[in-house]
C-alpha positions in Angstrom: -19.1 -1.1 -5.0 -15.4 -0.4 -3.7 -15.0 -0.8 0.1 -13.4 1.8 2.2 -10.1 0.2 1.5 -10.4 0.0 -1.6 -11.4 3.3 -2.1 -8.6 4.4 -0.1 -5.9 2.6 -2.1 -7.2 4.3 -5.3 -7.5 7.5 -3.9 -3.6 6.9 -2.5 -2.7 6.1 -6.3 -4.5 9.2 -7.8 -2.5 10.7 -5.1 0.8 9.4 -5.6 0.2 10.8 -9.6 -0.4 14.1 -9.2 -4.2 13.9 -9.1 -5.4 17.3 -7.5 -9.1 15.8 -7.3 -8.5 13.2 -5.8 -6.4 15.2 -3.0 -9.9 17.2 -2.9 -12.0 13.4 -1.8 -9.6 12.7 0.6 -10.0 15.7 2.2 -14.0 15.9 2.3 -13.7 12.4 3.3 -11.9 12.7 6.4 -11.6 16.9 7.1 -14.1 16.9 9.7 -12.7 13.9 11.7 -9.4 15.5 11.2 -11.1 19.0 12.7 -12.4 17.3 15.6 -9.0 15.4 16.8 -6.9 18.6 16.1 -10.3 20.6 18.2 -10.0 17.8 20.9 -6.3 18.5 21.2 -6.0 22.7 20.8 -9.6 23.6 21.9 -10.0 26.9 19.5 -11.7 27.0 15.7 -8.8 28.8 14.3 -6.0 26.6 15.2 -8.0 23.4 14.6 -8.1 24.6 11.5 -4.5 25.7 11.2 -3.6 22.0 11.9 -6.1 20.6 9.3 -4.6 22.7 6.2 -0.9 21.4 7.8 -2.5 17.7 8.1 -3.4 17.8 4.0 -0.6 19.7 3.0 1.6 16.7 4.7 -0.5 13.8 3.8 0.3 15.0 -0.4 4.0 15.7 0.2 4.3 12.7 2.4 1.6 9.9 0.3 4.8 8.7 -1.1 6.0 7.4 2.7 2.3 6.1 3.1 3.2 1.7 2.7 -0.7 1.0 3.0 0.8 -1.4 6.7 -2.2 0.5 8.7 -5.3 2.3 7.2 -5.5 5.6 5.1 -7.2 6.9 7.7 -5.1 5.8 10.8 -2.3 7.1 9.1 -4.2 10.6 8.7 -5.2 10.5 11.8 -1.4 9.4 13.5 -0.5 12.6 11.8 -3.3 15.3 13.2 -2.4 14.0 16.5 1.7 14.7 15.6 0.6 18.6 13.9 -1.5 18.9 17.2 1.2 18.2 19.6 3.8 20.2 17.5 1.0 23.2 17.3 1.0 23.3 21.1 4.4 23.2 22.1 4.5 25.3 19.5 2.0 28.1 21.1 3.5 26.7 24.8 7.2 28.2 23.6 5.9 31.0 22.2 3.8 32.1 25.4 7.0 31.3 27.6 8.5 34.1 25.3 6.4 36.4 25.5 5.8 35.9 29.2 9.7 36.0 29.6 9.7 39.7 27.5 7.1 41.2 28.9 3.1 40.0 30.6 1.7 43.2 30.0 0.6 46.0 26.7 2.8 48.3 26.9 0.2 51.1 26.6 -2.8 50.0 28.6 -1.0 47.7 31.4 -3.4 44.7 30.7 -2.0 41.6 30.8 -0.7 39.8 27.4 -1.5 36.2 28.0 -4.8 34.6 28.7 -6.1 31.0 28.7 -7.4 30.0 25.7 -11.5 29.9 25.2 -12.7 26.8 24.8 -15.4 26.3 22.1 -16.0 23.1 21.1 -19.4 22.8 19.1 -20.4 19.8 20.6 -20.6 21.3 24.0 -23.8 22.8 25.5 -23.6 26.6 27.1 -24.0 25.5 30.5 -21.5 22.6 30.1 -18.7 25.1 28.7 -17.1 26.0 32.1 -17.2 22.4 33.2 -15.9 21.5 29.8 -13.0 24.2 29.8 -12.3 21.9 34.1 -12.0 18.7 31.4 -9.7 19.8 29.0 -7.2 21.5 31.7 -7.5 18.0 33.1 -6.9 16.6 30.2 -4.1 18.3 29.5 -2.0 17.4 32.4 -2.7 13.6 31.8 0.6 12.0 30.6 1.1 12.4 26.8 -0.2 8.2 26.1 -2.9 9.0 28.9 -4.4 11.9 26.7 -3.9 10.6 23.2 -5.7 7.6 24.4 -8.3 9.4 26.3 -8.9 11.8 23.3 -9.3 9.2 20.7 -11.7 6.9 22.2 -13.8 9.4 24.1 -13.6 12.8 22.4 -13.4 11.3 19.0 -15.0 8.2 19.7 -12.6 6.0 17.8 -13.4 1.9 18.9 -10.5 0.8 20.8 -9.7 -1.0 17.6 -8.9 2.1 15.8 -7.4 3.5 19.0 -4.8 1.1 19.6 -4.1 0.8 15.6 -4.1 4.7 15.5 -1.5 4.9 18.7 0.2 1.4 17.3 0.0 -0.7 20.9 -2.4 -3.5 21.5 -6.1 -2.9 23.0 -5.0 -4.0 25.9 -2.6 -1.5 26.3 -4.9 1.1 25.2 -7.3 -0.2 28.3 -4.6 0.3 30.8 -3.7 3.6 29.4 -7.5 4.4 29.4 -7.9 2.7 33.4 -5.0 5.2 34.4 -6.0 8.3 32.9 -10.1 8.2 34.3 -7.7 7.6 37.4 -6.1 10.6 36.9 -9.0 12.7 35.7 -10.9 11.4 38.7 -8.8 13.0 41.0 -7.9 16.0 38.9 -12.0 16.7 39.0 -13.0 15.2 42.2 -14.8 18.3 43.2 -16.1 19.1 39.7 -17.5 15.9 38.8 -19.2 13.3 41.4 -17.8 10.5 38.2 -16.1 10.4 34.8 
């Protein structure tokens, strides 16, 4: 029986030669990790989903740059977090834009921009406005802060795989983690009584 890294270094091969099928594994392998980190990051179905075609679409034009130093899957997963980050500065310039234009319809007066729901299928009804307090929280962490915070407690990534995925050492990643409950802490202090 092949381990997973074996698995993986076949399925980079197959890759590398042009094998559509083997693109297809890969991608039932890891697409629903790959959903949850880009979900974690963009909080809404449709561009979480966005950023999982762009994620496959780069891993076969890019399997070539892939030197097998880290995991299949940390590499994956290094670049969901880079479509993610692109995807929201992405939507951030574009809402600047359009805020800069014009805020509201021209023909009913209502405001253009809203926040974005937040529907994460893990979370509960009743959690979702508490949830939606999170994420804002989240999102003004400092970029290491989040990516840290994301990985090991939205995605659930070991601190192993954290540190590997964001290249510094685990001890690193525990400092980065120490600052940003810090930081949530006081973001949320009258949401949550403790992280």
């Amino acid at each position: 029986m092949l381990t997973e890294k074996d698995s993986h270094h076949l399925l980079t091969q197959q890759i590398r030669a042009g094998n559509q099928q083997a693109l297809e594994k890969l991608f039932l392998q890891m697409k629903d990790g790959v959903f949850r980190i880009a979900l974690g990051y963009v909080r809404n179905e449709e561009d979480a989903e966005e950023i999982l075609q762009d994620v496959f679409v780069e891993v076969f034009h890019s399997i070539e740059t892939f030197k097998g130093d880290s995991s299949l899957r940390t590499w994956v997963t290094r670049i969901t977090i880079n479509k993610s980050l692109d995807h929201i500065k992405f939507k951030q310039r574009k809402k600047r834009f359009a805020f800069i234009t014009t805020i509201f319809h021209k023909d009913t007066a209502e405001v253009k921009i809203h926040g974005s729901d937040f529907n994460h299928p893990g979370v509960l009804m009743e959690n979702r406005e508490k949830a939606n307090y999170l994420f804002e929280a989240i999102d003004k962490l400092p970029e290491k802060q989040r990516d840290a915070f994301v990985l090991t407690k939205i995605e659930q990534m070991s601190q192993r795989e954290a540190a590997e995925v964001l290249q510094i050492t685990e001890k690193a990643l525990e400092s980065l983690m120490q600052r940003a409950k810090e930081n949530l802490r006081k973001l949320l202090s009258d949401i949550y009584e403790e992280l």
